[in-house]
N, C-alpha and C positions, 0 to 999 in steps of 0.2 A: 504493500500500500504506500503509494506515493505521498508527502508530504507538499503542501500547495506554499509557494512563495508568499500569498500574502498573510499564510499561514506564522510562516517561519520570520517577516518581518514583524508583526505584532507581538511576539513571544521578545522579539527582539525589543521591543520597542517598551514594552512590560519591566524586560528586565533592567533597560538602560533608568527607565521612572524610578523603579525601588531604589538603585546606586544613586540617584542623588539624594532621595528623599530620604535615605541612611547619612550621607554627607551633610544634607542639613541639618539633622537632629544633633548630629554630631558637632557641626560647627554652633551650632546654637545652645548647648551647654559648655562647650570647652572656650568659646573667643570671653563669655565675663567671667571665668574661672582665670584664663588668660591674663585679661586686664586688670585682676586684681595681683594677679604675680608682678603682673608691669608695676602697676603702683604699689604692692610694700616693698618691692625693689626700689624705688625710686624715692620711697618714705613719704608718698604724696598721701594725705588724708581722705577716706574714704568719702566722696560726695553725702552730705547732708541736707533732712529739707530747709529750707530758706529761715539760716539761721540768724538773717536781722529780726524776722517775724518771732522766731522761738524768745530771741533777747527783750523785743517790745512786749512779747505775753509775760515773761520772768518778773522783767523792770515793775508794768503793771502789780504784779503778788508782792511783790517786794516792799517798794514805796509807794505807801498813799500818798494823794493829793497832799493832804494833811492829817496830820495825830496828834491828836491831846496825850502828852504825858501825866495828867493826872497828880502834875505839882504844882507849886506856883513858887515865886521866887521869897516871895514875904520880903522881908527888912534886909535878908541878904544881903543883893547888891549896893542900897546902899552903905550898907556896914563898910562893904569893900571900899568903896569910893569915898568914905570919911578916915578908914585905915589908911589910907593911898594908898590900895594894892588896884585899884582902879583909875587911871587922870582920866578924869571925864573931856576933856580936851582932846586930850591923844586918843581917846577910843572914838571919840565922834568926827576926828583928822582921818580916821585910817577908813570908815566909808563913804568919802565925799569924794574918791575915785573909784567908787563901786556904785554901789545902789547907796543914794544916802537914806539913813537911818527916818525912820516916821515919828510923826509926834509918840506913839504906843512905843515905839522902842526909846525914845530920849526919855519918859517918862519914868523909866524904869531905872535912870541913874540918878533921878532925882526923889521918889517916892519907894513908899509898900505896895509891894503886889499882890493880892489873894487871887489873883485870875491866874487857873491853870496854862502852863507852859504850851503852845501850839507849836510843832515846828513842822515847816515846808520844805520843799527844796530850794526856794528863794531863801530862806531864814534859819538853814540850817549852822552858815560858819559864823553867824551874829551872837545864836544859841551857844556854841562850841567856843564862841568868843568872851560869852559870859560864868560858864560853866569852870572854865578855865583857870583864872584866878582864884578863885574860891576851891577848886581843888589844891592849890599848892597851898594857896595863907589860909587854911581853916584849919584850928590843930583837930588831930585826929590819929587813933594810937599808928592807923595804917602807916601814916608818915612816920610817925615818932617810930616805932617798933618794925617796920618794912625796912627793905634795904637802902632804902634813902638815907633814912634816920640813923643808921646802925654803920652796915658796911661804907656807905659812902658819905657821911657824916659831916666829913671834912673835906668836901667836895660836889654838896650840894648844891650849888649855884651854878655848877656847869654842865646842868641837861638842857635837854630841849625844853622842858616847861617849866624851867625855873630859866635857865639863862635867857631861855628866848622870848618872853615874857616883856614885852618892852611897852607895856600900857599902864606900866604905874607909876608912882611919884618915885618908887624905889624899887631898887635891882629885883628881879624873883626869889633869887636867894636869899635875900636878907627877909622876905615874905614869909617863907618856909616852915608851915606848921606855926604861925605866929601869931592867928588872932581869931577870938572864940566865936566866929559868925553864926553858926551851927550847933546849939547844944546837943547832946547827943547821951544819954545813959549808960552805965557800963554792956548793959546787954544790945542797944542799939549801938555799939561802936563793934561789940563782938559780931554781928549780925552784917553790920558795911565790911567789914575784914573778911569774912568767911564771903560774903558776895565777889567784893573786890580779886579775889585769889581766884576767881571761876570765869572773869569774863578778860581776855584777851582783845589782840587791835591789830589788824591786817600788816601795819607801816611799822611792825618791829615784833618783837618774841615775848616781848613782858606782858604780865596780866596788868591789871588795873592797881594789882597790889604791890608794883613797881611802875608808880604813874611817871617816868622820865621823858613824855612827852605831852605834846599837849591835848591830845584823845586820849590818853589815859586821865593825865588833869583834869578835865573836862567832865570825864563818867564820873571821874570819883565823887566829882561835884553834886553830879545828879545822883549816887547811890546815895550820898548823905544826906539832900534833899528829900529822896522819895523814902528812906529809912525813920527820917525824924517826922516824917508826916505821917507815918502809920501804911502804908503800901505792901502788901504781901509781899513776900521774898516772889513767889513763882512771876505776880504783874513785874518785879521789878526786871527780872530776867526779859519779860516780854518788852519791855519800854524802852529796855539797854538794848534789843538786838535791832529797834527800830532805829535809834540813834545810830548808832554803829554803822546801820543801812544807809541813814543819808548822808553819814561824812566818806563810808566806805561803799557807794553803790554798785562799782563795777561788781566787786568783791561779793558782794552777795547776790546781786543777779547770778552769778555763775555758780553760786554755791544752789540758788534756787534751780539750777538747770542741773544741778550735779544728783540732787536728791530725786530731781523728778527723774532724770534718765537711766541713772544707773542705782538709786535704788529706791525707785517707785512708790515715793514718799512725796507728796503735794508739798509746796510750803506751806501751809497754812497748819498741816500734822507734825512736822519737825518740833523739836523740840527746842525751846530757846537756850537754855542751859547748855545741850548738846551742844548748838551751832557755835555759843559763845566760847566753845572751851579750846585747850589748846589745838587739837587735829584739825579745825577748820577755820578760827578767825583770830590765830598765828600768822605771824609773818611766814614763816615756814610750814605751819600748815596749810594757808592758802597756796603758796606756791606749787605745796604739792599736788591738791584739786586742781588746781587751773594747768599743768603739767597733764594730767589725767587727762583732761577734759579737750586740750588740743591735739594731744597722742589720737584721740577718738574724733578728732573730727568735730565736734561738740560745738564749738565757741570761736566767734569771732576773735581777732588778736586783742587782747587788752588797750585800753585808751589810755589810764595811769588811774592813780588813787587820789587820796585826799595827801595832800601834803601838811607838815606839822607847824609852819609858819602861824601869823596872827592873819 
């Protein structure tokens, strides 16, 4: 029995379809197996969805608008500015090249406040400008008995928040643990020392209970604030890691993007005490998150942090 030509072309023509149709399938799992050999040879980062969008959803969870920290400044500031640890001159000098200060902020170098503290992202380094002083000149054992007080004793005038301090009538140094703005009971000063020891600052390795700059100065200010007004230890953890957020926003957008991706934890569920402690809002712990986080593709390059100046 003879075989017909247009027999023996269509068998042909059958088998030539399945050999590519095996080529394709084969080229269409091995070329993005391929491309990824290409790229970790090449150490190029895995393509991500549109990580400005994931950073403006982060930023949103992170920084409100605005938040009431739930103190007020009371007689404080002016205690400072009657101490000279405040020149009401040089502080209202330094933003008349910025945003200048509103009657509600000049008012607060001159009277008592009982209106709880708001702060924005407009109003954040004004806050961190007030905070600041009052952290280094209010005694407090954190000073007296931290490393300031003890190991660097005779050498306290040359940190960042004491030497750099240049808004009062006198040096920071000569400020230092020097004037009773703040009363505080033996069990409220044990309770700011045991807070201070827990919450850390992107821009160096010390807690708050080595305040040698002036975000650490700064928090100490608001722990003694929100300690002497009755504030639960867990709010104060919540109201320091908001702080924290807006002098440190990059730093905690990324730490917001670090918890949601890799481990599946919303901000809103994190834990404040957690985020505050050394492994994430360390100078060396953030480093090592945002190391992480670029290794994966994760994160836009950093913009910079808050700097320690006035």
């Amino acid at each position: 029995m003879k075989t017909s030509k247009n027999s023996i072309t269509n068998d042909r023509y059958f088998i030539v379809l399945l050999i590519c149709l095996l080529i394709a399938t084969l080229a269409w799992k091995l070329i993005p197996a391929a491309n990824q050999r290409i790229q970790t040879y090449l150490n190029i980062p895995t393509p991500t969805p549109d990580l400005v969008k994931q950073q403006e959803l982060a930023s949103n969870e992170v920084l409100p608008e605005k938040f009431d920290l739930g103190v007020s400044f009371g007689d404080s500031i002016i205690r400072l500015v009657a101490s000279g640890a405040i020149d009401k001159d040089k502080f209202i000098k330094v933003y008349e090249g910025r945003t200048d200060l509103t009657s509600e902020q000049r008012k607060l170098l001159d009277e008592p406040s009982d209106k709880t503290i708001i702060v924005t992202k407009e109003n954040a380094d004004f806050i961190l400008n007030l905070l600041w002083p009052l952290g280094i000149a209010n005694k407090t054992n954190v000073l007296s008995q931290g490393p300031m007080g003890t190991q660097y004793k005779n050498e306290v005038g040359n940190f960042a928040s004491t030497g750099g301090w240049t808004l009062g009538k006198k040096e920071g140094g000569k400020l230092f643990n020097k004037y009773a703005i703040i009363y505080l009971s033996s069990e409220q000063e044990a309770l700011v020392m045991e807070i201070s020891k827990n919450i850390y600052r992107p821009c160096c390795g010390n807690s708050t209970f080595f305040p040698d700059c002036n975000h650490g100065a700064a928090m100490l200010g608001f722990i003694e604030l929100a300690v002497a007004q009755g504030v639960a230890k867990e709010e104060i953890y919540k109201k320091a890691l908001i702080l924290n957020s807006f002098w440190f926003p990059q730093t905690y957008v990324e730490l917001a993007i670090y918890f949601k991706e890799l481990k599946n934890t919303s901000w809103n569920n994190v834990d404040p005490k957690l985020v505050l402690g050394v492994d994430y809002s360390s100078g060396q712990g953030y480093q090592a998150i945002n190391k992480e986080l670029t290794d994966k593709g994760l994160i836009l390059k950093a913009t910079g942090g808050g700097g320690c100046g006035v």
